[in-house]
TORPA-4810 file (N, C-alpha, C, O; in nm, 3 decimals):
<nodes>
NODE_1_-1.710_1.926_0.952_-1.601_1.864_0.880_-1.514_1.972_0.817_-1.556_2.068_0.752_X
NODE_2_-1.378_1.940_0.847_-1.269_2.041_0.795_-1.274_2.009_0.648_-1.293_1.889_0.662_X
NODE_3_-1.270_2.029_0.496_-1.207_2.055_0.408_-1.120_2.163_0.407_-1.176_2.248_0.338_X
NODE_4_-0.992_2.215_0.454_-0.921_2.267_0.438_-0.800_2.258_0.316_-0.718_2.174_0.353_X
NODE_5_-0.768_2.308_0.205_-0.669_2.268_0.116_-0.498_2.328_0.185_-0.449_2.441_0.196_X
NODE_6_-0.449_2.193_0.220_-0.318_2.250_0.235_-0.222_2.138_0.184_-0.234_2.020_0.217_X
NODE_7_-0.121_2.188_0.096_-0.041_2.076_0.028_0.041_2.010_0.150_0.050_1.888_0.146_X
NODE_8_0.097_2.071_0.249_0.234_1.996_0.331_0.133_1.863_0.404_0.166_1.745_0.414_X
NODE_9_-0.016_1.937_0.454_-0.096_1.836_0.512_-0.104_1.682_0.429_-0.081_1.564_0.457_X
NODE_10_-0.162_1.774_0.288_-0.184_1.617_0.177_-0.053_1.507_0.172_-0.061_1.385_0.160_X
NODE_11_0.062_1.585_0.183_0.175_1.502_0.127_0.172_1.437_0.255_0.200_1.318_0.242_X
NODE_12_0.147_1.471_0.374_0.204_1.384_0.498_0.069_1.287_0.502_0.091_1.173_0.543_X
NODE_13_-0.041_1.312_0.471_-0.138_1.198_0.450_-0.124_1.099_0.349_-0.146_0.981_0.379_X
NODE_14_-0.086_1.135_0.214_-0.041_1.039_0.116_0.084_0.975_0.184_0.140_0.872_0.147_X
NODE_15_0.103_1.021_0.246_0.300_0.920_0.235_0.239_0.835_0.399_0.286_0.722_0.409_X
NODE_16_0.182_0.862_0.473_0.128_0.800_0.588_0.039_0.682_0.519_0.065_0.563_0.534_X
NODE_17_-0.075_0.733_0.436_-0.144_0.616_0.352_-0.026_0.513_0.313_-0.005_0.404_0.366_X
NODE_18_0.044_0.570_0.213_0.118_0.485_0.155_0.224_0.397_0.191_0.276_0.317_0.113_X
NODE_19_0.264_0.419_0.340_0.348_0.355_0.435_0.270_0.222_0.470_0.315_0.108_0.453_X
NODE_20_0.115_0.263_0.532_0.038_0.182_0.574_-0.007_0.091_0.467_0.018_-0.026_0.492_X
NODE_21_-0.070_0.115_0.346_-0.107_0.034_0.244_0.038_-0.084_0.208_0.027_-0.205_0.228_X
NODE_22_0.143_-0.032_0.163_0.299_-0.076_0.159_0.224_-0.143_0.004_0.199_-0.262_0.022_X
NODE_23_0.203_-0.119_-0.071_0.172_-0.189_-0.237_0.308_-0.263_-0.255_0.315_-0.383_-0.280_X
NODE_24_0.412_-0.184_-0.241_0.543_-0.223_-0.245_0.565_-0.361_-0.184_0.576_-0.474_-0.232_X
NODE_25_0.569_-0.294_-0.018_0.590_-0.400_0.003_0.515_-0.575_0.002_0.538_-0.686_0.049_X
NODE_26_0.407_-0.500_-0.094_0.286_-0.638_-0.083_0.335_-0.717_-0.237_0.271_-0.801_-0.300_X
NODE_27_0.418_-0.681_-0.257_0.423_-0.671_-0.434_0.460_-0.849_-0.436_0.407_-0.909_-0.530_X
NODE_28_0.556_-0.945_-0.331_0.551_-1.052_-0.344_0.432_-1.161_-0.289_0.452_-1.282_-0.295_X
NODE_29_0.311_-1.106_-0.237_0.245_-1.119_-0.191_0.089_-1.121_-0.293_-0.003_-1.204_-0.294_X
NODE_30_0.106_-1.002_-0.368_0.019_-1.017_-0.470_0.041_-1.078_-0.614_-0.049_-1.099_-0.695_X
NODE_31_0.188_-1.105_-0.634_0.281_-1.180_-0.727_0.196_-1.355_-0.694_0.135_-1.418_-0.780_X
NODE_32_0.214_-1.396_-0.564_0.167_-1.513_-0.528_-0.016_-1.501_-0.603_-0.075_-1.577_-0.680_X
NODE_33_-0.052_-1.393_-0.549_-0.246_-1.452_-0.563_-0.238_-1.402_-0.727_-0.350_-1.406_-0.777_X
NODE_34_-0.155_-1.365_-0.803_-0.155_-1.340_-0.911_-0.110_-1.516_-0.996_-0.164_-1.551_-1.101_X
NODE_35_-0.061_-1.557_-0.960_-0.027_-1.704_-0.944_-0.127_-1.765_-0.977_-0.169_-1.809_-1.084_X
NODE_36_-0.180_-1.765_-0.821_-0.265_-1.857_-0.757_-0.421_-1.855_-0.875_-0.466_-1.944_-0.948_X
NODE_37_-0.470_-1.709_-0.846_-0.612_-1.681_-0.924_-0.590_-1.663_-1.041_-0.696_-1.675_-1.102_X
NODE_38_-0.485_-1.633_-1.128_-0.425_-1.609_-1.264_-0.410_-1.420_-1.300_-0.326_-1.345_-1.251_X
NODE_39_-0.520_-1.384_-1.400_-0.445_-1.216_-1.366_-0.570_-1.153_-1.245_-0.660_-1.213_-1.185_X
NODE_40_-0.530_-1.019_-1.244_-0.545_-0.972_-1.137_-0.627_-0.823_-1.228_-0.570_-0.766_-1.321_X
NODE_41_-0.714_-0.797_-1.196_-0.817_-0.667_-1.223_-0.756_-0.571_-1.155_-0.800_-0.567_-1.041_X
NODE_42_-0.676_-0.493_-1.175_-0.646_-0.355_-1.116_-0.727_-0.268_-1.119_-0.705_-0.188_-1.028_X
NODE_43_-0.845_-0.232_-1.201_-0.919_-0.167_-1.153_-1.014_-0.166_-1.047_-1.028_-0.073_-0.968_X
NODE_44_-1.069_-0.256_-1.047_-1.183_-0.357_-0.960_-1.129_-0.349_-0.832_-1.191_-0.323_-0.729_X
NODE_45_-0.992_-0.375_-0.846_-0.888_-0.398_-0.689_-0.943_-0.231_-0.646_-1.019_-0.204_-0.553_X
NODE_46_-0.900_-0.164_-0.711_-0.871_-0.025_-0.722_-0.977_0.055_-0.667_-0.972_0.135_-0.573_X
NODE_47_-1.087_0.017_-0.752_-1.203_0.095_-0.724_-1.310_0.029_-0.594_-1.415_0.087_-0.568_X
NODE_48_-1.272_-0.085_-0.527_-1.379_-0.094_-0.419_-1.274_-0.082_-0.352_-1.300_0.037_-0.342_X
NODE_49_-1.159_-0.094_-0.285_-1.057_-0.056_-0.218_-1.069_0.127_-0.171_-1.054_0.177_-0.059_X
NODE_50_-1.087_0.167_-0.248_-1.102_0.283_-0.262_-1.276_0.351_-0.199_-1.305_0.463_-0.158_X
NODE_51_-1.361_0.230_-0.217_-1.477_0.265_-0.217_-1.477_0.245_-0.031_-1.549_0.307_0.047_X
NODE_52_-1.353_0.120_0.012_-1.416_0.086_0.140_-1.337_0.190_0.225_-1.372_0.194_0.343_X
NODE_53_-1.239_0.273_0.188_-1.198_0.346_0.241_-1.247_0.527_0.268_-1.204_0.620_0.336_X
NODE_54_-1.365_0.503_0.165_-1.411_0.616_0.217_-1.510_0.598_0.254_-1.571_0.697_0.294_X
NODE_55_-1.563_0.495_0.258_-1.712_0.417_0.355_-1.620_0.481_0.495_-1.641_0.586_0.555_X
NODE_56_-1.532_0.397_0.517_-1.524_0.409_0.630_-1.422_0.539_0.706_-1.384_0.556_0.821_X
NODE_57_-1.410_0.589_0.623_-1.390_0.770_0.659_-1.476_0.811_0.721_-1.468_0.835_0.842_X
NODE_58_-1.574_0.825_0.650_-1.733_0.870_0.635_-1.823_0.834_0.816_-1.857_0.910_0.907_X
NODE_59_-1.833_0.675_0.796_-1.916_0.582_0.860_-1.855_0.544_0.953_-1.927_0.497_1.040_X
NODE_60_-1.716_0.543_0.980_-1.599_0.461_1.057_-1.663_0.499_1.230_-1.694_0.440_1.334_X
NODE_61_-1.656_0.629_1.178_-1.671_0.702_1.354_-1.851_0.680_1.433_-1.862_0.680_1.555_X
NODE_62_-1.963_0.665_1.350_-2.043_0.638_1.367_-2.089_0.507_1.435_-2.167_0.493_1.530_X
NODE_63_-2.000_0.385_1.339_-1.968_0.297_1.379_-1.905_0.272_1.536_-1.931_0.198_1.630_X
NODE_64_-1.845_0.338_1.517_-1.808_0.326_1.674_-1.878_0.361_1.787_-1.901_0.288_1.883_X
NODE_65_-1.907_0.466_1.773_-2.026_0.504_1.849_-2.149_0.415_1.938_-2.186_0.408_2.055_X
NODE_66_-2.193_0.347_1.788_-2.294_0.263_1.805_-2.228_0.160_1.905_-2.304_0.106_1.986_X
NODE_67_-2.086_0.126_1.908_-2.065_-0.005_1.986_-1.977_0.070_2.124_-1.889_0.025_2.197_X
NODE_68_-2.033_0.175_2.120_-1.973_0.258_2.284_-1.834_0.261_2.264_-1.782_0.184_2.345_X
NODE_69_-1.728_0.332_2.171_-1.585_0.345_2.170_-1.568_0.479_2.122_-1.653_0.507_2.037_X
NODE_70_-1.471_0.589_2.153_-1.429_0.698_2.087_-1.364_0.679_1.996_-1.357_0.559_1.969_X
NODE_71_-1.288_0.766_1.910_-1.210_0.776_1.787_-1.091_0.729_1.841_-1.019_0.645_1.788_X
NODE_72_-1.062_0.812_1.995_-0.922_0.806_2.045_-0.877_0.673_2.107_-0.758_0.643_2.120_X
NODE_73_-1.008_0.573_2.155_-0.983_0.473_2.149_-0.949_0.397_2.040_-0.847_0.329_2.045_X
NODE_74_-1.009_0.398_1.956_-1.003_0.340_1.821_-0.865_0.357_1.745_-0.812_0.282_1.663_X
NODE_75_-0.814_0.502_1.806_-0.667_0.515_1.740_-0.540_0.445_1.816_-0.430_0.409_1.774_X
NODE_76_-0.617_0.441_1.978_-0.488_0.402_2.030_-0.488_0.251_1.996_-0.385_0.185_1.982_X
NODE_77_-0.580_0.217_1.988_-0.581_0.065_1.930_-0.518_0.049_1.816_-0.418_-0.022_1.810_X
NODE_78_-0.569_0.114_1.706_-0.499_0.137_1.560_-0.358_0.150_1.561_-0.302_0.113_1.458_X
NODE_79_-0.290_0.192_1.650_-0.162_0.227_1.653_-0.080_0.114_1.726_0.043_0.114_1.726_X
NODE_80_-0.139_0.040_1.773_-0.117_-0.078_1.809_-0.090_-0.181_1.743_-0.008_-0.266_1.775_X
NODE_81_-0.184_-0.179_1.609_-0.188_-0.266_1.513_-0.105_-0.217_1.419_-0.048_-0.304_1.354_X
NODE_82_-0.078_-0.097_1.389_0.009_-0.016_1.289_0.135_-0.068_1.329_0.206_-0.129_1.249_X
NODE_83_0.177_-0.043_1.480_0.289_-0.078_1.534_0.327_-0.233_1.486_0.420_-0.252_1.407_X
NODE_84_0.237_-0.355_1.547_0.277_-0.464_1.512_0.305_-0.472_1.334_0.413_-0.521_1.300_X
NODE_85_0.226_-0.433_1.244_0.241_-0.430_1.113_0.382_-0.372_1.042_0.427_-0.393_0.929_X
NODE_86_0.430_-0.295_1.144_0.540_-0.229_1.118_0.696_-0.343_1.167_0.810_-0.329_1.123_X
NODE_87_0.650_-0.444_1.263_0.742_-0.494_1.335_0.780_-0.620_1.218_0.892_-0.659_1.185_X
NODE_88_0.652_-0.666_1.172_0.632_-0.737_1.061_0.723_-0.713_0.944_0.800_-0.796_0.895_X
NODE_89_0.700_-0.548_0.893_0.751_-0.525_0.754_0.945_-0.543_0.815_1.032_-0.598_0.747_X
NODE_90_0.965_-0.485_0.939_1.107_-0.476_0.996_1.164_-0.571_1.014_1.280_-0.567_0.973_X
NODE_91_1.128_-0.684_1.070_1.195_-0.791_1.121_1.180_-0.932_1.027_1.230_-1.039_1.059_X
NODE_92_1.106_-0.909_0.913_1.051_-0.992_0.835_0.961_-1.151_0.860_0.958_-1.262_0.807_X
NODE_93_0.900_-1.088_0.964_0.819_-1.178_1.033_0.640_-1.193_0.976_0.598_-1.117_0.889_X
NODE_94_0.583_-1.261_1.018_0.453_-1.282_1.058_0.375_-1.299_1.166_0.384_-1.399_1.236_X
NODE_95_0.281_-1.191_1.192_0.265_-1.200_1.289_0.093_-1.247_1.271_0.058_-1.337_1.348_X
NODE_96_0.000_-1.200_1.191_-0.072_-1.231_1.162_-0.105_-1.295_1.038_-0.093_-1.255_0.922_X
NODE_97_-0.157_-1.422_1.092_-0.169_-1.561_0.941_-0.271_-1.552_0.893_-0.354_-1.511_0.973_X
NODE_98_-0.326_-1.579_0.748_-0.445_-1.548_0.698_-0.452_-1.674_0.577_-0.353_-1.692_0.507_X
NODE_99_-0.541_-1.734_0.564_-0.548_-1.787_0.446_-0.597_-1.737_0.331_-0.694_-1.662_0.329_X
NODE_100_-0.528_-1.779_0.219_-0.569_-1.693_0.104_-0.619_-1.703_0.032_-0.562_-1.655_-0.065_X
NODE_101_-0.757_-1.764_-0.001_-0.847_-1.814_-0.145_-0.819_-1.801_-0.252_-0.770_-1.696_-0.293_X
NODE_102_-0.834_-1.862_-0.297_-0.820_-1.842_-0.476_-0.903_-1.759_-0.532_-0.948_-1.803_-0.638_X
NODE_103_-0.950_-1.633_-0.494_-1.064_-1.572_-0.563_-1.004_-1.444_-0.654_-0.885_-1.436_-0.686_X
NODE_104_-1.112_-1.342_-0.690_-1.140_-1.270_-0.775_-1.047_-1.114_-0.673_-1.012_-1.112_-0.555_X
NODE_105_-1.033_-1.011_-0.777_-0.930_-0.935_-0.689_-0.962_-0.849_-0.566_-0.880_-0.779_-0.506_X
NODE_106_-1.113_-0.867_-0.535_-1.197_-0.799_-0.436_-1.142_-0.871_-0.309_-1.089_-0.801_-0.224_X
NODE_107_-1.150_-1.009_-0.290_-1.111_-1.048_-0.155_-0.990_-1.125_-0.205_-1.016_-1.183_-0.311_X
NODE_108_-0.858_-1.145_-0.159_-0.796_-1.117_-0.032_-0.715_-0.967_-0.123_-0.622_-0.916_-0.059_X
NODE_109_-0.744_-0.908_-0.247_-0.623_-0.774_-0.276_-0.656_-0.682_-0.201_-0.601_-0.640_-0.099_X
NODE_110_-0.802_-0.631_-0.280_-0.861_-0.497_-0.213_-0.880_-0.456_-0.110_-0.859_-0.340_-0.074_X
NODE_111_-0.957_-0.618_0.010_-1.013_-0.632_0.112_-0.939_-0.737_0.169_-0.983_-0.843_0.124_X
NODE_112_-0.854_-0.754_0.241_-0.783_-0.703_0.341_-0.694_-0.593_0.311_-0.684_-0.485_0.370_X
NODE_113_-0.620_-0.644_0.192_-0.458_-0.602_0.132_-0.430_-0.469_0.121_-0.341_-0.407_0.179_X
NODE_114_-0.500_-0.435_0.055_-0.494_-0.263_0.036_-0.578_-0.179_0.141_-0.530_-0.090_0.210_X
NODE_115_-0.760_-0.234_0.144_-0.761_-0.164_0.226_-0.767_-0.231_0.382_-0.868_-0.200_0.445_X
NODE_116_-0.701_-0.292_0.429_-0.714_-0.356_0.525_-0.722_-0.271_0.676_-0.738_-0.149_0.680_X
NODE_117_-0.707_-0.364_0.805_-0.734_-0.292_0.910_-0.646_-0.195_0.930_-0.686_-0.078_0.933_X
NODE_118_-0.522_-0.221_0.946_-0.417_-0.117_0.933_-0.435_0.072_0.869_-0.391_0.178_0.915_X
NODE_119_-0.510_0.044_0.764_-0.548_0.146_0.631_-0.633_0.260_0.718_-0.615_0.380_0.740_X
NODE_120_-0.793_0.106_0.781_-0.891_0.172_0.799_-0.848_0.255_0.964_-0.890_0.361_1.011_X
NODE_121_-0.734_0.141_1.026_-0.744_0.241_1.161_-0.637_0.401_1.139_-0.634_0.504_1.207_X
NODE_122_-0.574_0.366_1.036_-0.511_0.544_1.038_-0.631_0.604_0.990_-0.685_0.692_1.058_X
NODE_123_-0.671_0.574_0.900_-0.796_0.676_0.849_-0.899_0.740_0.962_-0.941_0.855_0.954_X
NODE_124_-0.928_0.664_1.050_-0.975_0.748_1.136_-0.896_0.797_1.262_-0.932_0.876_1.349_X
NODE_125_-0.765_0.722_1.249_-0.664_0.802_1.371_-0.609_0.967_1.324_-0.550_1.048_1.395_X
NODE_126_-0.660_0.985_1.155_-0.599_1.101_1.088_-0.711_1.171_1.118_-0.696_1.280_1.173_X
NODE_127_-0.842_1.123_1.089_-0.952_1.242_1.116_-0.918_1.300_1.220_-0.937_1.418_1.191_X
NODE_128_-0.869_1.296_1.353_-0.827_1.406_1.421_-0.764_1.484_1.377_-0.798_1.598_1.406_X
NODE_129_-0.642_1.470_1.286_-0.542_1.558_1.295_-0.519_1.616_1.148_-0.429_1.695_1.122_X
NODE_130_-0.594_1.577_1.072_-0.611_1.629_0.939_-0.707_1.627_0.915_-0.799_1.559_0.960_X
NODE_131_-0.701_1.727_0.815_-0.871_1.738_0.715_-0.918_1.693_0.644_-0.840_1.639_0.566_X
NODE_132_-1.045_1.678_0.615_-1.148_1.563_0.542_-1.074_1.571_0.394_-1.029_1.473_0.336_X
NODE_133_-1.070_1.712_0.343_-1.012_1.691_0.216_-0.819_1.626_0.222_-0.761_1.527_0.175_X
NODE_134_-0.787_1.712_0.282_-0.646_1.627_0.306_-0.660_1.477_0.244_-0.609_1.429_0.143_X
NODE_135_-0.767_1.407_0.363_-0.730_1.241_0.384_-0.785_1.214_0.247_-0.726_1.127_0.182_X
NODE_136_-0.925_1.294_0.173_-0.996_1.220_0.091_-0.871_1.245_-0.047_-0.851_1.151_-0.123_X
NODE_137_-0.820_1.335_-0.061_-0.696_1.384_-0.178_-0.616_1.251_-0.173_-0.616_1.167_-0.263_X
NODE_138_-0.537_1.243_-0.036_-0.439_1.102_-0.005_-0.453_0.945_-0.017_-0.374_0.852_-0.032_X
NODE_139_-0.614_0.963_-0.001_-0.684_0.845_-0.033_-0.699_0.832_-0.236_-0.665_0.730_-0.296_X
NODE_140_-0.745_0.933_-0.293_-0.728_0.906_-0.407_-0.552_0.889_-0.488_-0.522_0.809_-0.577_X
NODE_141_-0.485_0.964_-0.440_-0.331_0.945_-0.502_-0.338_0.791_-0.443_-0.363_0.702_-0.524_X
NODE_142_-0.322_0.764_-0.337_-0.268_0.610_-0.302_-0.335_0.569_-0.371_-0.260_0.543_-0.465_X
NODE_143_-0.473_0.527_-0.413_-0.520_0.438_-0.480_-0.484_0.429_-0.625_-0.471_0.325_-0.689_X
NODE_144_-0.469_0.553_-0.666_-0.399_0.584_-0.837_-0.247_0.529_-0.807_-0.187_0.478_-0.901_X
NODE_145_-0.205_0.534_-0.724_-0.041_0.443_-0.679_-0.114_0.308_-0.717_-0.110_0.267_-0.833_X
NODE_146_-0.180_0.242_-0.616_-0.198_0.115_-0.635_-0.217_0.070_-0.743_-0.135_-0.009_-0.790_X
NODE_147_-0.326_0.105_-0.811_-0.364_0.092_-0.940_-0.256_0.059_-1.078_-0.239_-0.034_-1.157_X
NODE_148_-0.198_0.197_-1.053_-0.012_0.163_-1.144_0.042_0.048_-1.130_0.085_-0.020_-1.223_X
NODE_149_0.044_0.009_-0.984_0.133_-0.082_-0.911_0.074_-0.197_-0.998_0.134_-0.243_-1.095_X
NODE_150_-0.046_-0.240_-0.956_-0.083_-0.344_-1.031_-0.089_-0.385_-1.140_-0.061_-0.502_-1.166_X
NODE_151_-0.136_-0.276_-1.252_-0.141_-0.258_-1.390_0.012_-0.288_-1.436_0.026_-0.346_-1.543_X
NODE_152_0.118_-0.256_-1.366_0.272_-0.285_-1.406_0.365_-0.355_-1.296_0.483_-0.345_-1.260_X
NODE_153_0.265_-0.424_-1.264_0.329_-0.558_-1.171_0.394_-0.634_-1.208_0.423_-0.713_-1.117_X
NODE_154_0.446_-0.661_-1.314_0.567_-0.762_-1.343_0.679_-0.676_-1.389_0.794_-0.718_-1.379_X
NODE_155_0.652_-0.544_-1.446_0.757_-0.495_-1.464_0.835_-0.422_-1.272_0.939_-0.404_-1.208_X
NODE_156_0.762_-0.415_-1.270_0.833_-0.355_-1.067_0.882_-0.488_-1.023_0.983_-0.498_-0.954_X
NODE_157_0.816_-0.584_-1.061_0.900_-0.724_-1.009_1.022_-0.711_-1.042_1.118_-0.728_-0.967_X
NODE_158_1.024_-0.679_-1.160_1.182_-0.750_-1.262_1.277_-0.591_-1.240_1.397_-0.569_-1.253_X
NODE_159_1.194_-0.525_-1.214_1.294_-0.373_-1.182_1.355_-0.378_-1.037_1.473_-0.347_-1.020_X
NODE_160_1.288_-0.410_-0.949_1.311_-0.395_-0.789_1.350_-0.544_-0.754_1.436_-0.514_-0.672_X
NODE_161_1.351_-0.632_-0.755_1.408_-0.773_-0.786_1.413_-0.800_-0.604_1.414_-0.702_-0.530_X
NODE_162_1.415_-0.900_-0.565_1.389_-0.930_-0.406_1.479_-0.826_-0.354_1.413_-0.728_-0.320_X
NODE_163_1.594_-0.814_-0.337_1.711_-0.714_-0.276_1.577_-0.570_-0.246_1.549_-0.516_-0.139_X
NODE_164_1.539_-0.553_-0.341_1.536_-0.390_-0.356_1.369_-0.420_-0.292_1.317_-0.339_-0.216_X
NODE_165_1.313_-0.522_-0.327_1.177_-0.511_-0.245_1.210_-0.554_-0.066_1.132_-0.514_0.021_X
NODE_166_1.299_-0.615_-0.042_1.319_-0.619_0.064_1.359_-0.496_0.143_1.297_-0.472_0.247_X
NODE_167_1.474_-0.402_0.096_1.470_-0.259_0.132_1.345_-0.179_0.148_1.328_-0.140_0.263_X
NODE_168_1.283_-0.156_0.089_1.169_-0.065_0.049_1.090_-0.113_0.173_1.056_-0.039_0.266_X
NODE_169_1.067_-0.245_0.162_0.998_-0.327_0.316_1.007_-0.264_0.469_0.919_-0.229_0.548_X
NODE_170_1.143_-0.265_0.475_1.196_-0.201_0.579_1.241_-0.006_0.594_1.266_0.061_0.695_X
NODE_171_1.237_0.018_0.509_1.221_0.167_0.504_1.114_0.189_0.569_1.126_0.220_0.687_X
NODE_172_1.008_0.183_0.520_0.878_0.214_0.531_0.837_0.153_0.632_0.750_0.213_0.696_X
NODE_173_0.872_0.040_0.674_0.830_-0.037_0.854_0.890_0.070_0.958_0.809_0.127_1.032_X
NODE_174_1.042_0.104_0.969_1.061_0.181_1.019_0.984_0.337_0.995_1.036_0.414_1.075_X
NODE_175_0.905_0.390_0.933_0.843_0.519_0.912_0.699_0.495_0.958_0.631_0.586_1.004_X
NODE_176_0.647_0.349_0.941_0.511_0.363_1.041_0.510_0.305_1.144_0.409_0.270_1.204_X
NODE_177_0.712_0.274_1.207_0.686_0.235_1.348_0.645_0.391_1.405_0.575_0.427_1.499_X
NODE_178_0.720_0.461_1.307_0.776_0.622_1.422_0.621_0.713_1.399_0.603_0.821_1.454_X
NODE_179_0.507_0.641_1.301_0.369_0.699_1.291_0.273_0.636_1.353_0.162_0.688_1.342_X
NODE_180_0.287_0.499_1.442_0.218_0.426_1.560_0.288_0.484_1.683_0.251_0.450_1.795_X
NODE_181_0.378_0.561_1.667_0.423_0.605_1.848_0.348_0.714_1.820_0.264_0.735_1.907_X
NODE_182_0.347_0.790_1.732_0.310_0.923_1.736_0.158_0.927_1.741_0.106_1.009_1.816_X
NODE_183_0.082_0.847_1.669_-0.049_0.819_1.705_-0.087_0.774_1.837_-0.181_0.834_1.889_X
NODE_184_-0.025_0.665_1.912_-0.027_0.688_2.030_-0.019_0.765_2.146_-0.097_0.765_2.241_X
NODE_185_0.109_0.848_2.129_0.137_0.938_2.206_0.043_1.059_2.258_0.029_1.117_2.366_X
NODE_186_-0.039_1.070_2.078_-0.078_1.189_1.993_-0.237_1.178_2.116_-0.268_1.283_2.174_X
NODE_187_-0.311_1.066_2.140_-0.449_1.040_2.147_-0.420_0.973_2.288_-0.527_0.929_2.330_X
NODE_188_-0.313_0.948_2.378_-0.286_0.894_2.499_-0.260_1.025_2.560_-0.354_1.050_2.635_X
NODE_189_-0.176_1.116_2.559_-0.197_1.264_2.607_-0.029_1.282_2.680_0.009_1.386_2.736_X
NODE_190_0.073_1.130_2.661_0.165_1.151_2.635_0.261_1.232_2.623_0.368_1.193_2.577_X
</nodes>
């Protein structure tokens, strides 16, 4: 395992995390289960979100193993799903429907929302191309993002107001369409 410390690496893993997570753009989304379940534990969100993402740093690739798949499969797949997730944040569609329980902030914030499939397949589409410390650094800033996010969730509501969350939506769809080609490209040989 690489731990290598290099800042240009960390920043392109944090801002790749943070494209993929989109807190932003989830912000009317967790406004609703904030609704729905009443308040919302930002830490709790925070800290097993965080916990399942380095489970599956860690465990992700093992996992695979066991069910006969490489990493590079796993990424070109991932990038697949990154891609559609991206077509989603762009075109303001749905592509995948989910129902949403009324529960506690572990299932549906942490687990799908934050760290969902999207999260977990860059995380191991990055173990190729970055280093353990890199991803594990990028993984803690995003989650200290999220965390903020939540803890001052009504004020980002009333600051960024639909207009400006709708921008932000699409910024960032377009930046992990152009990080699902490149993951593809990257692990297809392209």
């Amino acid at each position: 395992m690489d731990f290598t410390f290099d800042i240009k690496e960390i920043a392109t893993v944090t801002m790749v995390l943070f494209a993929v997570i989109d807190v932003i753009g989830s912000i009317p989304v967790i406004i609703n289960l904030r609704q729905q379940a009443g308040e919302i534990n930002a830490m709790k969100a925070s800290l097993v979100s965080f916990g399942i993402m380095v489970v599956f740093l860690f465990a992700g690739e093992s996992i695979l193993q066991l069910i006969g798949l490489t990493t590079n499969d796993f990424a070109i797949a991932g990038s697949l799903v990154i891609f559609f997730i991206a077509l989603e944040m762009i075109l303001g569609i749905r592509l995948y429907k989910d129902e949403v329980p009324a529960t506690t902030s572990v299932v549906p914030l942490a687990f799908p929302l934050i760290a969902g499939t999207g999260t977990l397949t860059t995380l191991l589409s990055m173990r190729a191309q970055y280093s353990m410390l890199s991803i594990l650094i990028g993984i803690t800033i995003n989650v200290i993002i999220v965390y903020i996010a939540l803890r001052t969730m009504k004020y980002i509501e009333k600051a960024l107001g639909v207009g400006g969350i709708s921008i932000l939506r699409k910024v960032f769809g377009i930046i992990l369409l152009a990080i699902a080609v490149k993951i593809f490209r990257t692990n297809t040989g392209l």
